[in-house]
NUBADREN-682184 format. One line per 2 residues: number of its first residue (from 1); for each residue x, y, z of N, C-alpha, C. Coordinates in steps of 0.05 Angstrom, whole numbers. Each point is the difference from the previous one (the first is absolute). Layout:
<pts>
NUM	X Y Z X Y Z X Y Z ~ ...
</pts>
This chain:
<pts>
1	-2395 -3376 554 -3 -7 28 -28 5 9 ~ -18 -25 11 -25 3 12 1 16 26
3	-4 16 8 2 15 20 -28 -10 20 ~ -22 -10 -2 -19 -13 14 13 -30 17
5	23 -15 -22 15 -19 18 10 4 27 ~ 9 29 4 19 6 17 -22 16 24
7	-17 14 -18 -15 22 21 -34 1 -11 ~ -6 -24 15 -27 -3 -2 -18 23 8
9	-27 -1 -20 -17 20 1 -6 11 25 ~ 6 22 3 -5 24 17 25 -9 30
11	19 -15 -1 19 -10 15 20 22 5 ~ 8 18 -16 21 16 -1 -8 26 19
13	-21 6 -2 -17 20 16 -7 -7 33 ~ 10 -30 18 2 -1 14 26 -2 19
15	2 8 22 28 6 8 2 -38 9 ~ 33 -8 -6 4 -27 2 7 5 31
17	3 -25 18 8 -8 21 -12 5 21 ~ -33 10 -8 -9 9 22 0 -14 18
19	4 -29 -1 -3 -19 30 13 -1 24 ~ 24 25 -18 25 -4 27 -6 22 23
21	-6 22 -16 -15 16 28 -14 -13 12 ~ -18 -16 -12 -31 -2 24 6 -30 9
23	19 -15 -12 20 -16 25 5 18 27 ~ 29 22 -7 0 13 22 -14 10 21
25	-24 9 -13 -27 14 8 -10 -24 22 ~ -4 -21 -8 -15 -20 14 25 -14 13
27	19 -8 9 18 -5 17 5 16 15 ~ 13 22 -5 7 28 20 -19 1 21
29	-40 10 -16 -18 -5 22 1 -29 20 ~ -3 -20 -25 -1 -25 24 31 -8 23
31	18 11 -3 20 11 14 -2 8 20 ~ -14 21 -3 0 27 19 -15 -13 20
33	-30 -13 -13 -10 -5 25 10 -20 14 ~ 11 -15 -12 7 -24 15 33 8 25
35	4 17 -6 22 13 17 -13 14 16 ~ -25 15 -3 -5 24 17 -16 -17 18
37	-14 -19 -8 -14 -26 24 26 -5 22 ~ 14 -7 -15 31 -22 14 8 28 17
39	9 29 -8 10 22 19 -21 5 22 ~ -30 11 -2 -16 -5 13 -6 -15 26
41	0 -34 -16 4 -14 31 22 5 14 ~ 23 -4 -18 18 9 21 1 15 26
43	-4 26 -20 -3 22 19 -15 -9 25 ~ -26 -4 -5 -22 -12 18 11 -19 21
45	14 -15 -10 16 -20 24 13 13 14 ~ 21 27 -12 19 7 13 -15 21 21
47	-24 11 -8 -12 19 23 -11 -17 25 ~ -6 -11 -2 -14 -33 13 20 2 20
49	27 -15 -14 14 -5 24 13 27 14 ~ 10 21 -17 -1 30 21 -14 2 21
51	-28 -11 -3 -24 10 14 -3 -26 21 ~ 5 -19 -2 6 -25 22 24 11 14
53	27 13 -4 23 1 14 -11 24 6 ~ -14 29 -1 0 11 15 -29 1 31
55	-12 -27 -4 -17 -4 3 18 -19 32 ~ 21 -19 -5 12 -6 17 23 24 17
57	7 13 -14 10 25 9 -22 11 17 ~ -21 6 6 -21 7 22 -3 -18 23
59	-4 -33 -9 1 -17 19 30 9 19 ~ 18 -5 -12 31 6 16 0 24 19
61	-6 25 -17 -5 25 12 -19 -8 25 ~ -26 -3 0 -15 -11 18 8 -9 31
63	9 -18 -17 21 -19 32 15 17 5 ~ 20 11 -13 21 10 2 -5 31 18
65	-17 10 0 -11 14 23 -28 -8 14 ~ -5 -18 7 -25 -11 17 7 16 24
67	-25 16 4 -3 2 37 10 -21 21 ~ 15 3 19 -6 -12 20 -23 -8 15
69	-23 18 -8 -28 -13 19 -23 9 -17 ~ -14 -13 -2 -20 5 -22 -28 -8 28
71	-15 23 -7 -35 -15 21 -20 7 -26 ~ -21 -17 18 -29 2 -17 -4 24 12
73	8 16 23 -22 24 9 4 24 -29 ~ -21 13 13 -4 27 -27 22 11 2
75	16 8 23 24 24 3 20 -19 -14 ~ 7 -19 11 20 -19 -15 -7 -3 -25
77	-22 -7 -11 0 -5 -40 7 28 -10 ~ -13 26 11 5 21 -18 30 13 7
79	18 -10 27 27 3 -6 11 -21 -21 ~ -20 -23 -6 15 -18 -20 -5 10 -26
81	-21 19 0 -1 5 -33 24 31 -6 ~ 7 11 21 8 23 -3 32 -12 -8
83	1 -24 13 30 -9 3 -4 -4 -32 ~ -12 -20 -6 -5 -12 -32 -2 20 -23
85	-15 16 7 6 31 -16 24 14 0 ~ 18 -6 22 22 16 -6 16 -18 -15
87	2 -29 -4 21 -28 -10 -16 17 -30 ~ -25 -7 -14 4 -7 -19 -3 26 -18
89	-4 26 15 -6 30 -17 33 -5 -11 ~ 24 -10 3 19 3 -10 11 -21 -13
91	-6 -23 9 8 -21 -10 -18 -15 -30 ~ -26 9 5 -20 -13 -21 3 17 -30
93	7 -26 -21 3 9 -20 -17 11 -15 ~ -7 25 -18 -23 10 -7 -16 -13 -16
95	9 -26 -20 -23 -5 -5 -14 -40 16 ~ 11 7 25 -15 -16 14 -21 12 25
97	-15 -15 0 -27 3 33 7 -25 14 ~ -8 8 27 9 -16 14 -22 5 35
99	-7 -34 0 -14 -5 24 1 -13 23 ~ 2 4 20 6 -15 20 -20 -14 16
101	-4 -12 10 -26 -19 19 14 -7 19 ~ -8 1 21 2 -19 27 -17 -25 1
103	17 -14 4 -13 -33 -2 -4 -19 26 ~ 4 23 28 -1 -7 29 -44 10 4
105	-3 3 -20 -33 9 12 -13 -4 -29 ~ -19 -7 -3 -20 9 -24 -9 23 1
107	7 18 -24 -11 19 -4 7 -3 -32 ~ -26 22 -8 5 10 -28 14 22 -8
109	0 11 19 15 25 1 34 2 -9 ~ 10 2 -14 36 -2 -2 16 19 25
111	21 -10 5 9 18 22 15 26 -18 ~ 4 4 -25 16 14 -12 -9 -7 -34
113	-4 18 -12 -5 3 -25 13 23 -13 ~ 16 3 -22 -1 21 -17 -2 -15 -30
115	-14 22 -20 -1 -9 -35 -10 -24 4 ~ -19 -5 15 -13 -28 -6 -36 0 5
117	-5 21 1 -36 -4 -8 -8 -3 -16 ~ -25 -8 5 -16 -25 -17 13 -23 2
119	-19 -25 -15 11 -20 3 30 -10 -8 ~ 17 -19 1 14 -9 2 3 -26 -17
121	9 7 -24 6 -21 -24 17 -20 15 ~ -8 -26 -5 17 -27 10 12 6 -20
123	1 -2 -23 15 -18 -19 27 20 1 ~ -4 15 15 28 33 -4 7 1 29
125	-6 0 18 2 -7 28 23 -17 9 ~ 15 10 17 19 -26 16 1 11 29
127	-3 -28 10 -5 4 29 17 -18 10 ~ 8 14 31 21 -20 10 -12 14 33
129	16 -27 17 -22 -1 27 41 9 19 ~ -6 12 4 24 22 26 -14 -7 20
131	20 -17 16 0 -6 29 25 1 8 ~ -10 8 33 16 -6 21 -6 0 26
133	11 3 21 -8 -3 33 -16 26 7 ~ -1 18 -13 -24 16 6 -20 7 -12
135	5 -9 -28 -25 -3 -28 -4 -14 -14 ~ -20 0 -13 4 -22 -19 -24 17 -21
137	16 11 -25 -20 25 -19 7 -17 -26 ~ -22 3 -19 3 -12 -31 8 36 -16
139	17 -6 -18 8 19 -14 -8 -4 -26 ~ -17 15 -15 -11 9 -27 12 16 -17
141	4 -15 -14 15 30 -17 -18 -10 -30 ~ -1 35 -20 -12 -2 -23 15 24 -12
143	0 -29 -27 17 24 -19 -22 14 -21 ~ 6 27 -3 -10 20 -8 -7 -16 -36
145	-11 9 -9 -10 -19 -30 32 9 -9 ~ -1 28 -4 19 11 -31 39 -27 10
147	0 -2 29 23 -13 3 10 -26 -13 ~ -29 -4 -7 7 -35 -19 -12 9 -33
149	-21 25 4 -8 1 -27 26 17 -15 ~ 2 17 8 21 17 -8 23 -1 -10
151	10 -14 7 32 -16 -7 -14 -16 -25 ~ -14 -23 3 -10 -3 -26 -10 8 -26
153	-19 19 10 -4 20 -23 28 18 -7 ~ 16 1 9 22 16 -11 15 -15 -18
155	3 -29 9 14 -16 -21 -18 -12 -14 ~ -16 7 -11 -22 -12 -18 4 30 -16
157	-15 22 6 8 19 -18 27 9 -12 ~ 28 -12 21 26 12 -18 12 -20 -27
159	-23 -27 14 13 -26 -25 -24 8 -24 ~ -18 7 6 -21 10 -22 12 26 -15
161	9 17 17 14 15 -21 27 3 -9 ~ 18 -22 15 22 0 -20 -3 -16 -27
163	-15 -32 11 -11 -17 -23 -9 21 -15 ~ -22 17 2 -20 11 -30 13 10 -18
165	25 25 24 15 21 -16 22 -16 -22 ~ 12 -23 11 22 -20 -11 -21 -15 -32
167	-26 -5 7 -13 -18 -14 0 19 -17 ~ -18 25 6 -11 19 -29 28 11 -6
169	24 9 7 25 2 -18 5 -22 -16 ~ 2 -21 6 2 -23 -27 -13 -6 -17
171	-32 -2 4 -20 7 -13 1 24 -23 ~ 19 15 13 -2 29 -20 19 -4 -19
173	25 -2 1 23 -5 -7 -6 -30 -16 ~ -13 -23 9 -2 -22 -16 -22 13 -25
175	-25 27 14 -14 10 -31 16 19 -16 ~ 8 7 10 31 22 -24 9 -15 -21
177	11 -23 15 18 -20 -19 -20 -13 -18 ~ -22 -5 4 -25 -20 -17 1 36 -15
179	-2 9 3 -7 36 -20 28 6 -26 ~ 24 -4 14 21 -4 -10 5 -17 -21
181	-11 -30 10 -3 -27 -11 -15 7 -29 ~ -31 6 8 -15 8 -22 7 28 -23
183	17 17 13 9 18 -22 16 -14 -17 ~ 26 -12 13 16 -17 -29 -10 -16 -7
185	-17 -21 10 -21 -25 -16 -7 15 -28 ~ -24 28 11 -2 3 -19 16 24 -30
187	28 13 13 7 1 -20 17 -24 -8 ~ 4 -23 5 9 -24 -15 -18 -11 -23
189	-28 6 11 -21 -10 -16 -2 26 -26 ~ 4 21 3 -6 23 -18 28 -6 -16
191	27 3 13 18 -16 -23 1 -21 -17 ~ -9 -24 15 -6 -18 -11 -21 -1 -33
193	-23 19 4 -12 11 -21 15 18 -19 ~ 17 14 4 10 14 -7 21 -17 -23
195	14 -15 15 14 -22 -7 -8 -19 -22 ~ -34 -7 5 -15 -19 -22 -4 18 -22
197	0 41 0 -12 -3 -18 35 9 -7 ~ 22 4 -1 21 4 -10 12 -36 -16
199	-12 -9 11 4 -31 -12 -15 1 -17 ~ -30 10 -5 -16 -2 -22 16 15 -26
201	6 31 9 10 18 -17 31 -20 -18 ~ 12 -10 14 20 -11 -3 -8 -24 -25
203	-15 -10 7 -4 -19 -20 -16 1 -18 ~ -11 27 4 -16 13 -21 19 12 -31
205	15 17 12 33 6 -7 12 -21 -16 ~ 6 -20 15 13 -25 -15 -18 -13 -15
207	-22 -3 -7 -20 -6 -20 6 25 -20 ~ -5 23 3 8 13 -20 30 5 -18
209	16 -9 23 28 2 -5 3 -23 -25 ~ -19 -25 16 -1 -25 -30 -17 18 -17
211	-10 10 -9 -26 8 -17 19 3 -15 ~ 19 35 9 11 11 -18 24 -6 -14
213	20 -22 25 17 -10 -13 -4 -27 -27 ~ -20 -10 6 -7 -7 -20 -20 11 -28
215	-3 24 3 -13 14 -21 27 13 -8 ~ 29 6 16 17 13 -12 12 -21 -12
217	-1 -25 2 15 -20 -15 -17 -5 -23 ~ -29 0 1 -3 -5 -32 -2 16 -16
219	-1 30 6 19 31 -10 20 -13 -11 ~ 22 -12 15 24 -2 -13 4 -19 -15
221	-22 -18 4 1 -27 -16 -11 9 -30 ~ -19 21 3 -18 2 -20 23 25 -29
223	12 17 17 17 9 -8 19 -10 -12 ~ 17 -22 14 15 -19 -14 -12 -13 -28
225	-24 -1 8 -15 -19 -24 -4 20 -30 ~ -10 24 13 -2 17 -23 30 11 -22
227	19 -4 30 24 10 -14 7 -21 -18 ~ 3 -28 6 9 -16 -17 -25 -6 -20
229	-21 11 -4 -17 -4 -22 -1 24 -27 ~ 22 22 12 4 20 -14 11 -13 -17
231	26 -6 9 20 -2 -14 25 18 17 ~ -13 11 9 23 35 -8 23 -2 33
233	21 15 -2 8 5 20 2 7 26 ~ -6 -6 16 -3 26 18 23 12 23
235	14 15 9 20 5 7 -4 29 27 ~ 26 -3 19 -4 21 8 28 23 6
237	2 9 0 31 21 -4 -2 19 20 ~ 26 10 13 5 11 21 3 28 -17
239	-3 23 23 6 24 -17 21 2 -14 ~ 29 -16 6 17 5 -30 -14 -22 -23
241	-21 -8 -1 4 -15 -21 10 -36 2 ~ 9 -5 15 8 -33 7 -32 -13 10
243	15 -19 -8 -21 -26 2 -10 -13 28 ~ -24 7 11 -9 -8 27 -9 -28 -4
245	-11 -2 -13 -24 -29 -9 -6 9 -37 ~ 4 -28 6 -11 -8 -44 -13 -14 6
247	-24 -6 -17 -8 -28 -1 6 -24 -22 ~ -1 -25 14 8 -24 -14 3 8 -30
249	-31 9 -7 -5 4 -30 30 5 -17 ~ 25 14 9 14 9 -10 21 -25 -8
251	1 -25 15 16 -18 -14 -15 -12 -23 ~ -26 6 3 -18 -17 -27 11 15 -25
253	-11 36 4 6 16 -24 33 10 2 ~ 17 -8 10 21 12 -10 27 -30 14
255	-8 -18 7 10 -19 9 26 8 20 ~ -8 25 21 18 0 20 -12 -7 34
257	20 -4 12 -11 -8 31 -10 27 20 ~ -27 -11 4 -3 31 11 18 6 32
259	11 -13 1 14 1 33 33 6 -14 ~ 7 -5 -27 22 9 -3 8 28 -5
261	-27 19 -7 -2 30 -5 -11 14 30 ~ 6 -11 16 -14 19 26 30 17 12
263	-12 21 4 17 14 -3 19 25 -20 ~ -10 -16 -24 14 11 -22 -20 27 -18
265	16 24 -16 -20 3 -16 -17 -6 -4 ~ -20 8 -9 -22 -7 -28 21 3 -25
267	3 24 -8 6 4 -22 11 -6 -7 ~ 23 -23 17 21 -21 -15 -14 -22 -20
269	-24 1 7 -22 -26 -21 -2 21 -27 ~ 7 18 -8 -18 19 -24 26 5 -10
271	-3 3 -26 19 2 -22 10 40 13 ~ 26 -2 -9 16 18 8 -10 29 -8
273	-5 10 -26 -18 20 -10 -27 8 19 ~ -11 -22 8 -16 8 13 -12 6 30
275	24 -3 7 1 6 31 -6 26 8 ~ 10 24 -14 -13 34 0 -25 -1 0
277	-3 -13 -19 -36 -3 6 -11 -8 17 ~ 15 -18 15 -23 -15 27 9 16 24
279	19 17 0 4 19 22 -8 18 0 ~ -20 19 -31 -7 22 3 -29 -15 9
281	-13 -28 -14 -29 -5 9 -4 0 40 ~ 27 -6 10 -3 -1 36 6 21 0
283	16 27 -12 -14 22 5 -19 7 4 ~ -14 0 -9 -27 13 -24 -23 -11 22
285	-7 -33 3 -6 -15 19 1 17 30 ~ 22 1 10 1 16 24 -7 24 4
287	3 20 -27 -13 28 5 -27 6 -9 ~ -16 -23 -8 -27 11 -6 -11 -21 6
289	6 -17 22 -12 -23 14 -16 -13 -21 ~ 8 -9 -21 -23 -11 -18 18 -24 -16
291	-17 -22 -15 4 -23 -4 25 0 -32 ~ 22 -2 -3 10 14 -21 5 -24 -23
293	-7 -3 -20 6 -24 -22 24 9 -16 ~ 18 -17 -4 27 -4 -17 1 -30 -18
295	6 -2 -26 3 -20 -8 27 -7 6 ~ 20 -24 -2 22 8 -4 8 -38 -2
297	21 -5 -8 2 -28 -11 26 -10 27 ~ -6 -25 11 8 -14 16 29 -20 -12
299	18 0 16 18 -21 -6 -12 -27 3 ~ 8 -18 -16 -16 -31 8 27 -12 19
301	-6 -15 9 17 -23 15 31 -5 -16 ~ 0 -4 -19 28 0 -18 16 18 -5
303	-15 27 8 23 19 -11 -5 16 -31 ~ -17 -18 -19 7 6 -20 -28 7 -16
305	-22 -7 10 -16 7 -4 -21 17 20 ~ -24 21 -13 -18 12 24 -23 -10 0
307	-17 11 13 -34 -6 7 -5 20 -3 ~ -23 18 -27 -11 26 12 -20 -4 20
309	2 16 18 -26 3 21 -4 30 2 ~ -34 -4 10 -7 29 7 0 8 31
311	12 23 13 13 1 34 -23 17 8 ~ -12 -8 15 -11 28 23 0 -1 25
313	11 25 6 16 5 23 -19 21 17 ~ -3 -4 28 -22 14 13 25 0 24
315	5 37 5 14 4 26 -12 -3 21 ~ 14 -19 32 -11 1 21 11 26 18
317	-19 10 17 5 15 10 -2 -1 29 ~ 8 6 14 -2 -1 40 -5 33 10
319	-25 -2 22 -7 34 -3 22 10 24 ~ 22 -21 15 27 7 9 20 8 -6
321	7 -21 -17 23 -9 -15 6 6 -31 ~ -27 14 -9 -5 7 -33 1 -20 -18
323	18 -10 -20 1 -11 -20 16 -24 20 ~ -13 -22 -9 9 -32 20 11 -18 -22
325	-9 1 -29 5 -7 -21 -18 -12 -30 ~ -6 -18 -14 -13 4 -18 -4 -37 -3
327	-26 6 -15 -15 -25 -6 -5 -3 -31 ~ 11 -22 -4 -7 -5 -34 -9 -17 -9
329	-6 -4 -27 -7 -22 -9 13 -3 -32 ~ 6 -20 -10 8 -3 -18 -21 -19 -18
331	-6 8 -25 -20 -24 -15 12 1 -32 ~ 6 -25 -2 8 -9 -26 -13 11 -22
333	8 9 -22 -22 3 -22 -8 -26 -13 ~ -21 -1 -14 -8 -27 -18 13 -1 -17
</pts>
């Protein structure tokens, strides 16, 4: 397995998905502001018109207690300002100022001012002209800055910080997961290796597995070859003595089937006299672990005639099980 197919050079060492945070990152912000504009004006409108309705709330008030007699003389204006001081010390909202003029005389002078020195912003200013049968005064009113700024800046800073706080939690949580992401990426990628080289070992294995199984077949082939170039028998016997495996050779030299003696004796093939003898040689064989030679003459195929051959018998042993049984060979004499 090419492992560069899957995880290009120096690829594995970067965390994957980073785009989806800084998606979040850049929507959440462009979000935020675009809501905290939209809350903002709002707000701004909504102080606006607070500040127009309590602005008609003065006009009403106004009328709604006008003197009966209003004069230009000095005693009469300063009972008009004392009257006017007592309407609006209770009625005037704190963050408005508020001016009054008489519009029966030119003067510059206002008949009544409070919270309104210095000049007088038009663009924040509303004026409305109060008349009746004994006056006729313009009413000024100004709203204090923080009354229109204030309310705005509040919803501009609470959409700024719920947006940021909302944005950088997803942001965070979307980088965890890209951290998460990149830990199993890369133990997928480290298995994956792991994997190519257990595939290597594997078929490394099975190359050898052919090596040897075919070096164990021409062992056996070659063995086969030697055995049938002997001549000689070769056989294998269980610890009593019976027949595990013969080889072929034995229908050539004694013309019996080697599949018809499995099972059986050996020493049913050897002339009767001599059977003591081939039981003291697997003695003998088994107690001094060594290769033991016996001549002894073979029954032929008929019954009626033998084969001398010469036997050697080599005991197998198991370092469990002890004696497992014995290996021979039989070879014709010339």
């Amino acid at each position: 397995m090419d492992s560069t197919s899957t995880h290009p050079s120096g690829w594995h060492r970067l965390w994957p998905g980073l785009w989806v945070p800084l998606v979040i990152l850049i929507v959440g912000v462009a979000s935020t502001a675009f809501t905290a504009h939209q809350e903002s004006h709002r707000a701004r409108q909504l102080a606006e018109a607070r500040y127009q309705a309590e602005h008609q709330a003065l006009v009403h008030l106004l009328l709604a207690r006008a003197p009966g007699r209003v004069s230009d003389d000095a005693l009469a204006q300063r009972a008009t300002r004392e009257w006017l001081q007592a309407v609006f010390t209770n009625a005037l909202p704190p963050s408005l100022g508020v001016r009054v003029d008489t519009l029966s005389r030119h003067t510059k002078r206002p008949l009544f001012q409070i919270r309104t020195q210095g000049p007088i912003d038009p663009t924040l200013a509303l004026r409305t002209e109060v008349s009746s049968e004994n006056f006729s005064w313009m009413l000024t009113t100004v709203p204090a800055r923080a009354l229109l700024e204030q309310a705005s800046d509040t919803a501009l800073r609470n959409v700024w910080l719920a947006g940021g706080c909302l944005t950088l939690v997803a942001t965070v949580l979307a980088l965890i997961q890209c951290r998460r992401l990149h830990t199993k990426t890369k133990q997928i990628w480290e298995m994956e290796l792991q994997e190519a080289g257990f595939d290597q070992q594997v078929s490394n294995l099975q190359v050898e597995k052919t090596i040897l199984r075919r070096a164990l077949d021409d062992s056996e082939q070659r063995s086969r070859d030697l055995v049938a170039l002997s001549g000689a028998i070769i056989g294998e016997l269980d610890e009593t003595g019976h027949i595990g495996f013969i080889s072929p050779q034995l229908a050539e030299l004694l013309e019996r089937a080697p599949a018809d003696l499995a099972g059986h004796p050996f020493e049913q093939l050897m002339v009767a006299n001599c059977r003591e003898n081939f039981r003291r040689a697997l003695n003998a064989a088994r107690a001094d672990q060594s290769i033991e030679r016996i001549d002894v003459p073979l029954h032929h195929g008929d019954g009626e005639s033998t084969v001398e051959v010469t036997l050697r018998i080599l005991a197998l042993t198991d370092p469990v099980h002890g004696l497992s049984g014995f290996r021979l060979s039989a070879v014709p004499h010339p």
